[in-house]
C-alpha positions as CSV (number, residue, x, y, z in Angstrom):
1,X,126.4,104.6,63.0
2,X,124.0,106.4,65.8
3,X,124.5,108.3,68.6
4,X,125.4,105.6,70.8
5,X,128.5,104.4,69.2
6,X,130.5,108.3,69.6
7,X,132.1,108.1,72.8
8,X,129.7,108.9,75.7
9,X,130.2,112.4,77.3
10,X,130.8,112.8,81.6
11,X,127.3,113.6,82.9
12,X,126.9,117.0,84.6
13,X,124.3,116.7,86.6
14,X,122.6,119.4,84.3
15,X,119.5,116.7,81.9
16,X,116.2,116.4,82.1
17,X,114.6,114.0,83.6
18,X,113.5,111.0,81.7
19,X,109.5,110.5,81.2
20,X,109.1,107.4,83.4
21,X,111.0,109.2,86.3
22,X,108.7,111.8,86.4
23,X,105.4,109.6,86.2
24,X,106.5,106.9,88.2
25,X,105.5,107.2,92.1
26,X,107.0,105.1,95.5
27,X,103.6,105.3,97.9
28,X,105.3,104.5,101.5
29,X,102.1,103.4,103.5
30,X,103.9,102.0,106.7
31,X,107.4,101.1,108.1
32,X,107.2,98.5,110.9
33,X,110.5,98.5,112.2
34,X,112.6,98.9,108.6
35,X,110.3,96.9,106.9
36,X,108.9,99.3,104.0
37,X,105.2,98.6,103.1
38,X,103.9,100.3,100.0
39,X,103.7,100.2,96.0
40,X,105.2,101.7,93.0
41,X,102.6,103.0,91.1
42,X,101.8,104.7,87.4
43,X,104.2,101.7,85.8
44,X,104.9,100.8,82.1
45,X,104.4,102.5,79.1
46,X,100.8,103.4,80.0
47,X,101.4,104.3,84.0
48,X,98.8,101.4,84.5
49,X,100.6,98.9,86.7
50,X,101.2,98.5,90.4
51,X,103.8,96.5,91.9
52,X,103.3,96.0,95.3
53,X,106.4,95.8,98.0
54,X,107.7,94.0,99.9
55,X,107.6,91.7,96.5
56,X,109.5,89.4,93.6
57,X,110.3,90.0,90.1
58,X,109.1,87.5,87.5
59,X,112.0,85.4,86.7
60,X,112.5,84.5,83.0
61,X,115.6,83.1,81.1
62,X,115.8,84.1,77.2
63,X,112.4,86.2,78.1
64,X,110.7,83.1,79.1
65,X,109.7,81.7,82.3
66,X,111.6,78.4,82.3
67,X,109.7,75.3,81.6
68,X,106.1,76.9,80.7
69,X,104.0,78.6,78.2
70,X,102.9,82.1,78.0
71,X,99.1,80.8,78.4
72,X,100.4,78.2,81.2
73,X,101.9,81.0,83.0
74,X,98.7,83.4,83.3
75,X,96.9,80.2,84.9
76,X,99.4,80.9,88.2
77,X,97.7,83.2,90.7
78,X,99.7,86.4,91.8
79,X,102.0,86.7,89.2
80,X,104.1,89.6,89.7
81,X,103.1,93.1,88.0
82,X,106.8,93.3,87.1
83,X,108.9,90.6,84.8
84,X,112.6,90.2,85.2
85,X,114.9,90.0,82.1
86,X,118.5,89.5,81.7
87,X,121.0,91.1,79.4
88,X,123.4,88.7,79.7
89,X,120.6,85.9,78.0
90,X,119.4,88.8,75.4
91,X,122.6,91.0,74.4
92,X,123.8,88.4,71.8
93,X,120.1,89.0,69.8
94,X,120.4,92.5,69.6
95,X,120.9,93.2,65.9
96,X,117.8,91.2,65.5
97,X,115.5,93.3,68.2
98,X,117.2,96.3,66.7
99,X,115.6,95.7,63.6
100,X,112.3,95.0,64.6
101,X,112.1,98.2,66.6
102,X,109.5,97.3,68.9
103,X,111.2,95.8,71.9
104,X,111.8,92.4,73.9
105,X,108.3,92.9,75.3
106,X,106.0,92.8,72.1
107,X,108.7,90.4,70.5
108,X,108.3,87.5,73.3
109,X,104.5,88.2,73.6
110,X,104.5,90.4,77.0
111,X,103.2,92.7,75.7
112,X,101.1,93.3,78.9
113,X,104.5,93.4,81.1
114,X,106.4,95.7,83.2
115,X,109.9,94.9,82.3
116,X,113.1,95.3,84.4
117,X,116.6,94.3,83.2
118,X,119.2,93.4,85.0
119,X,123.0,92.8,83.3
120,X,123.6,89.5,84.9
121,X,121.3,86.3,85.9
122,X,120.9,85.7,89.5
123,X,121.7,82.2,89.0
124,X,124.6,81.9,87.0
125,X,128.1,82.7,88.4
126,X,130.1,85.4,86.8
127,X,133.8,84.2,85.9
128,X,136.2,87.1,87.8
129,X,138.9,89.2,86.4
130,X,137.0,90.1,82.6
131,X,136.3,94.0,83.7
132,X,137.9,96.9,82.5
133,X,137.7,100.6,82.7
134,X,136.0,101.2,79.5
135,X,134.0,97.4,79.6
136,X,131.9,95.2,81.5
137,X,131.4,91.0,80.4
138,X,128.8,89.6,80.8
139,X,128.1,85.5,79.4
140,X,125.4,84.5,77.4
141,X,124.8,81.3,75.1
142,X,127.2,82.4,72.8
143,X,130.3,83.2,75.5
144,X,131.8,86.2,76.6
145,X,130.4,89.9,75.5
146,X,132.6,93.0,76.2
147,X,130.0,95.8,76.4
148,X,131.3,99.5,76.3
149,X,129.1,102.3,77.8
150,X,127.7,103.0,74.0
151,X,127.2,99.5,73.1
152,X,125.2,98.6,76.5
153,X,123.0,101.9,75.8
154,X,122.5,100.7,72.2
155,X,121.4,97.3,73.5
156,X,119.5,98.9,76.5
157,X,117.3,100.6,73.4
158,X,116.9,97.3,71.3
159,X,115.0,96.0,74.4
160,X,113.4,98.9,75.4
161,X,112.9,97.8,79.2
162,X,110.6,99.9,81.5
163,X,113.4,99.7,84.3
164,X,116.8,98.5,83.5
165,X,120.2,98.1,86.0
166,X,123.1,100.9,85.3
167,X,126.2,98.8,83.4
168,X,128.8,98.5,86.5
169,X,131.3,96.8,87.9
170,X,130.3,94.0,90.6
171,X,132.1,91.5,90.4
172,X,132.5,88.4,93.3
173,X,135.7,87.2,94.5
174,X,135.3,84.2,97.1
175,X,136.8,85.4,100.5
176,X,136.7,89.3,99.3
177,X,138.0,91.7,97.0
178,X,140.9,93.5,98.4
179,X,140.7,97.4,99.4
180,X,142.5,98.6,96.3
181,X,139.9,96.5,93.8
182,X,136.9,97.7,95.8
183,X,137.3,101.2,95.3
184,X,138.5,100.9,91.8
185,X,134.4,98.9,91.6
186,X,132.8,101.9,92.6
187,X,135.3,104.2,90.8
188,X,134.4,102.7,87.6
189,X,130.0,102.0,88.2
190,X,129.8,105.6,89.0
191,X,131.8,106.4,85.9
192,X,129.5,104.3,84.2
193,X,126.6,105.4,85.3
194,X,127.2,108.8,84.4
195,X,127.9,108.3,80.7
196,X,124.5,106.5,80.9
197,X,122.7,109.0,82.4
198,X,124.2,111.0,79.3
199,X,123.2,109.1,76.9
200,X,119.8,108.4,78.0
201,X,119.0,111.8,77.6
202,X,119.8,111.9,74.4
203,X,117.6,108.8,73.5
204,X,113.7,109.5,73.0
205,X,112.9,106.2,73.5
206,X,115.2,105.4,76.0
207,X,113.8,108.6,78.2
208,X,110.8,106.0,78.5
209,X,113.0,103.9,80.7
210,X,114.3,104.3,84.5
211,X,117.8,103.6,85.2
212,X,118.6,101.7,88.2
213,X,121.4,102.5,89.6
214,X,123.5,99.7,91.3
215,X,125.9,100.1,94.9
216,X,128.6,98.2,94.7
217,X,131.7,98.0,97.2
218,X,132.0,94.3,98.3
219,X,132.3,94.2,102.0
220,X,134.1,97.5,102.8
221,X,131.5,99.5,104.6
222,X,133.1,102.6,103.7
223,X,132.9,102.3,99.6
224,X,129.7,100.9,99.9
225,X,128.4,104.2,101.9
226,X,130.2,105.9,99.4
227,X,128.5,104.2,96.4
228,X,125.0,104.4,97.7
229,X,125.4,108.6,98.3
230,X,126.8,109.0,95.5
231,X,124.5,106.7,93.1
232,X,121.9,108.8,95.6
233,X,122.6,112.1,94.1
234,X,122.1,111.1,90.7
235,X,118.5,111.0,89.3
236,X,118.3,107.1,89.0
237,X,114.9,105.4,89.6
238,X,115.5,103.1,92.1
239,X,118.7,101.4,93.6
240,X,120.0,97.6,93.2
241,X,122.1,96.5,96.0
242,X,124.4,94.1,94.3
243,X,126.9,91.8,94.9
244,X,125.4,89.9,98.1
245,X,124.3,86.8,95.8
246,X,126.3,83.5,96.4
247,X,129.0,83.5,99.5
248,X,130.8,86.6,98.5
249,X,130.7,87.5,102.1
250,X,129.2,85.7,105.8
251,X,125.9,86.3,106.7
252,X,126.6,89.0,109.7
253,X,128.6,91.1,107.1
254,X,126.3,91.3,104.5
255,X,123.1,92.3,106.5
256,X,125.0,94.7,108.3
257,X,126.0,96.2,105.3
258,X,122.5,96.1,103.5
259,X,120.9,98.2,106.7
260,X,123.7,100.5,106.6
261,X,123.1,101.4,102.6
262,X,119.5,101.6,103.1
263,X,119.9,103.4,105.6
264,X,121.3,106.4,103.7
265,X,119.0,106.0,100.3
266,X,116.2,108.1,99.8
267,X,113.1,106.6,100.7
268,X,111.2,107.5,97.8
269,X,112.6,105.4,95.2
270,X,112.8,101.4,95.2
271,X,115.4,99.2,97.0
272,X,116.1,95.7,94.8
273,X,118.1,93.4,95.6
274,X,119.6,90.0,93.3
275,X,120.1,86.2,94.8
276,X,118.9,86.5,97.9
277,X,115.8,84.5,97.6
278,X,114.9,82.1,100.5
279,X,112.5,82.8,103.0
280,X,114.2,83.6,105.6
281,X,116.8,85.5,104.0
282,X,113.6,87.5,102.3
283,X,112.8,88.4,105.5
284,X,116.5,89.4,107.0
285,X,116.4,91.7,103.9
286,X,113.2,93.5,104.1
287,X,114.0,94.1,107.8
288,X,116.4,95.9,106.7
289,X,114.8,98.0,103.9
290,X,115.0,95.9,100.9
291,X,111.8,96.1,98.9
292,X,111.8,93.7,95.4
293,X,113.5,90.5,95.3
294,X,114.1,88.4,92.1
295,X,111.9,84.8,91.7
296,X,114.8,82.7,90.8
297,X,114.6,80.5,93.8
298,X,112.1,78.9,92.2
299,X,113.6,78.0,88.7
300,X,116.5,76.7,91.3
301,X,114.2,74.2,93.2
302,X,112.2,73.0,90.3
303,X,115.6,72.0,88.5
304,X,116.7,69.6,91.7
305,X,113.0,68.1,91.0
306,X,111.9,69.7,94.3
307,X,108.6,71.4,95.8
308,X,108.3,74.0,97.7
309,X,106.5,73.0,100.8
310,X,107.1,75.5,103.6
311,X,104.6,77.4,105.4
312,X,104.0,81.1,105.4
313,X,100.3,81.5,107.3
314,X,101.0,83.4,110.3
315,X,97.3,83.0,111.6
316,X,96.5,79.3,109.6
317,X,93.2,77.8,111.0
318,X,93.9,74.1,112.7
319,X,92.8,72.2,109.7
320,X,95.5,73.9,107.4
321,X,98.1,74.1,110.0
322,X,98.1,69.9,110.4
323,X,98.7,69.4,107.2
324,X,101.6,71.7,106.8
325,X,103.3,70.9,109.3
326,X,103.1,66.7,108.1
327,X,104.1,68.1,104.6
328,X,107.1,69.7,106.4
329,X,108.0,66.5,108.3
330,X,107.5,64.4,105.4
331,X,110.2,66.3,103.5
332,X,112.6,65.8,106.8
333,X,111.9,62.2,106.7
334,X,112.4,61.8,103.4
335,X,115.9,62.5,103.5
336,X,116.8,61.2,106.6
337,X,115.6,57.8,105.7
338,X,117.4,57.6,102.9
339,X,120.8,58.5,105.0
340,X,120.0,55.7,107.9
341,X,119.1,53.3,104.9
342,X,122.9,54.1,103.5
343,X,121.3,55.3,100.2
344,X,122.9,58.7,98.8
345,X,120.9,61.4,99.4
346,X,120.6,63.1,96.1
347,X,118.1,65.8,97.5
348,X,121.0,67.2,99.8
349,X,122.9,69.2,97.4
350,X,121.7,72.4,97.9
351,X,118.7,71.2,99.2
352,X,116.9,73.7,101.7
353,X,114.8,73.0,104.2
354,X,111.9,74.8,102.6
355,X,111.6,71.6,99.9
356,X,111.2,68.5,99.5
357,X,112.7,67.0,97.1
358,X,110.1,64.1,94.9
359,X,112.7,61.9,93.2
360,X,113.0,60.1,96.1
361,X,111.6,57.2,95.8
362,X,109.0,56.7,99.3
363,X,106.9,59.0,96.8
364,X,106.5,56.5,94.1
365,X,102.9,54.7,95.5
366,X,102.5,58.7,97.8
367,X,99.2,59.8,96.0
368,X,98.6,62.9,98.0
369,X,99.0,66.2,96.5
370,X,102.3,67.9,97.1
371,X,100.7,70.0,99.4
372,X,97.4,69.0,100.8
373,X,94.8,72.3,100.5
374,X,97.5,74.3,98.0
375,X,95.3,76.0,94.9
376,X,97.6,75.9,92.2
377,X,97.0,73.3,88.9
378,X,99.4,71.0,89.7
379,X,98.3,70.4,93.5
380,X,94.4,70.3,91.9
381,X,95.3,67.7,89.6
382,X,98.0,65.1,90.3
383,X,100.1,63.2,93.0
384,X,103.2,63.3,94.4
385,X,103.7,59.9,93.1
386,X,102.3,60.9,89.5
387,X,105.5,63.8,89.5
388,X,107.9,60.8,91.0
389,X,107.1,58.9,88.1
390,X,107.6,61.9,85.5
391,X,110.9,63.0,87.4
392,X,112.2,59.6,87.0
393,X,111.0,58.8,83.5
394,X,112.9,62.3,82.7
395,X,109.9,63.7,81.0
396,X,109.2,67.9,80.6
397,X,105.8,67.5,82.0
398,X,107.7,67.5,85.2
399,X,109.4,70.7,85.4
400,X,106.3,72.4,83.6
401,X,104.3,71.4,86.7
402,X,106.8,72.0,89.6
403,X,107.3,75.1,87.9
404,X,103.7,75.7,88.5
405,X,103.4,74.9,92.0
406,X,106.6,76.8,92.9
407,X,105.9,79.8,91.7
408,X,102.5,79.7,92.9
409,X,103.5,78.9,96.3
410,X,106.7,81.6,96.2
411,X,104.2,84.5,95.3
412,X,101.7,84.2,98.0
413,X,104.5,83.8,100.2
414,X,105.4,87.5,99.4
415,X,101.7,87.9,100.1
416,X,101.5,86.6,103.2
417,X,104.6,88.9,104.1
418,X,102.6,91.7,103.1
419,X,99.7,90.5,105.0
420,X,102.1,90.3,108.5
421,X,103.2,93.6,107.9
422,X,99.7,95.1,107.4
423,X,98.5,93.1,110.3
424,X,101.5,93.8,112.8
425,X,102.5,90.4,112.8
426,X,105.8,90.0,110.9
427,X,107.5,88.9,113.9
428,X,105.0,85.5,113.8
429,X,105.8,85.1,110.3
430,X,109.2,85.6,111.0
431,X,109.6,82.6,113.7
432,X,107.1,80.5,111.8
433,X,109.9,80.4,108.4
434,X,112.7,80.6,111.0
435,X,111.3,77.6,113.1
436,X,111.4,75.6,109.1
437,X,115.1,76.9,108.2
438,X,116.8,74.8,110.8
């Protein structure tokens, strides 16, 4: 039995700081009304890496990015100096990382990766009503997992994650938690997060790891002041603002919420937030100090056999700006054809206007690229009619090369956010995706 399994002491505010705390280093080089431009710096177990903000996670599932290759993922330009994880996918495997001793990163072949774990995957709901006092669930392949403090620690050292999110309890009621249950959510993360901080001191090779700490409190502005100060005074790495993913709360709530918690964090450590991850709600967010976002928007349109096809050039040349804006019409005709032809419209379900979805069948004889002058492979190489025929035929090629072409075009989107913001021009950028959302 190690250390992890004796029950975890109250922190005191009293340990030394773990290693990556002290190397790691927020450079703030300009705030254009709340949006934060900069990079974390000295990253990984070398202090090598940069990840640049405002910016995205790369999402994986099991360790993976879905549908492609570790070689097929390096051909993808911009990929993000940071990979995403999730316990939830991994905790069931941890007697067999445990043994090996050397980490998720070096056992899934990334070993050249910046990893950050969160407890929970952005895109799959979390069943209500499973967390205690002493536990946290969370719902991998295998079903439900009831992780104490100790166990969550012993796991958090299995994967041996540059960054990883505090264990806490956040959990989503539609229509809102009431008062009583809200408090009791920040009661129990901070209690949480102090047995962690405990324990990570007393960890050599978790002292390598920062601890994200994650503000809860639902929709009650008071408990969610209260979680970010007092997460604030603890020496945690950076801050995850969770619980705004899926409709837990209407849009005016949560924004106003996320600018009054940012408001009162430090601004020398990093603001993430989870399933928040269209365009324009990207931007609502880093207007209001948000700084890393998770890529699983993506992985979501890929698996409606969708592409994204919105435009995020604030200064295109004529030429380019043509063609976008027929690519963006084309995916609004698409689906309103198929409504005055009395066809269902498949693509609809939780379709955004930022896609366009390619089963539909005016693609089959369409042999343009999905998006005329795009750079990745799949936009190089083959037709929109060429991925009809694989989405129809069912065949993996297709999701391998939506995969591609999503993710390509959803990291030079954060790019081109970081571009405005350089160039004083978020507010273009800003009514150019907001012109596309309705």
């Amino acid at each position: 039995m190690n250390f992890f399994q004796e029950e975890a002491a109250d922190y005191t505010g009293t340990c030394m700081l773990p290693e990556a705390f002290l190397r790691m280093q927020l450079n703030l080089s300009k705030v254009v009304n709340g949006c934060r431009l900069g990079a974390v710096t000295h990253l990984g177990q070398n202090g090598e890496k940069t990840l640049e903000f405002p910016g995205c996670l790369l999402y994986t599932r099991t360790g993976s990015a879905p549908h492609l290759t570790h070689d097929t993922l390096h051909t993808i330009e911009g990929l993000p100096a940071m990979t995403h994880i999730t316990l939830s996918s991994l905790a069931e495997h941890h007697e067999v990382l445990e043994e090996y001793k050397e980490g998720i990163g070096k056992f899934a072949g990334m070993t050249d990766a910046v990893l950050y774990c969160s407890l929970h995957d952005p895109v799959t709901a979390v069943p209500g009503g499973y967390n205690t006092n002493k536990t946290v669930s969370v719902w991998g392949g295998g079903g439900r997992l009831e992780l104490s403090v100790p166990k969550f620690m012993t796991i958090q050292q299995a994967l041996q994650a540059d960054w990883f999110q505090c264990l806490s309890d956040g959990e989503l009621v539609p229509g809102g938690n009431s008062k009583k249950r809200v408090k009791k959510s920040v009661d129990r993360s901070l209690a949480f997060l102090d047995q962690c901080l405990t324990l990570q001191q007393e960890s050599e090779v978790l002292k390598k790891s920062l601890l994200i700490g994650a503000i809860e409190g639902g929709d009650v502005l008071d408990e969610r002041l209260r979680s970010a100060r007092e997460t604030a005074k603890r020496p945690v790495g950076g801050f995850l603002l969770d619980g705004f993913q899926d409709q837990a709360m209407d849009k005016e709530t949560k924004l106003s919420l996320i600018e009054a918690v940012t408001a009162v964090l430090p601004e020398d450590k990093p603001r993430l937030i989870h399933g928040l991850g269209k365009p324009h709600e990207v931007l609502e967010c880093v207007e209001r100090g948000v700084d890393l976002f998770d890529s699983s928007y993506p992985f979501q349109v890929t698996e409606r056999g969708c592409a994204l096809t919105f435009s995020h050039t604030h200064h295109p040349d004529p030429e380019t700006a043509v063609l976008e804006q027929n690519v963006n019409q084309d995916a609004v005709k698409s689906s309103e054809e198929r409504v005055q032809n009395g066809e269902p419209d498949s693509s609809s379900d939780d379709k955004t206007p930022f896609e366009m979805c390619l089963k539909d069948k005016r693609y089959w004889d369409d042999f343009d690229p999905v998006v005329p002058g795009c750079s990745c492979y799949c936009c190089h190489n083959h037709s929109r009619a060429y991925i009809h025929h694989l989405l129809m035929s069912k065949e993996l090629l297709a999701g391998i090369l939506l995969m591609i072409h999503n993710f390509h075009h959803y990291f030079s989107f954060f790019r081109s956010v970081r571009e405005a913001l350089k160039d004083g021009q978020i507010h273009k950028l800003k009514e150019l995706v907001f012109r596309q959302a309705q």
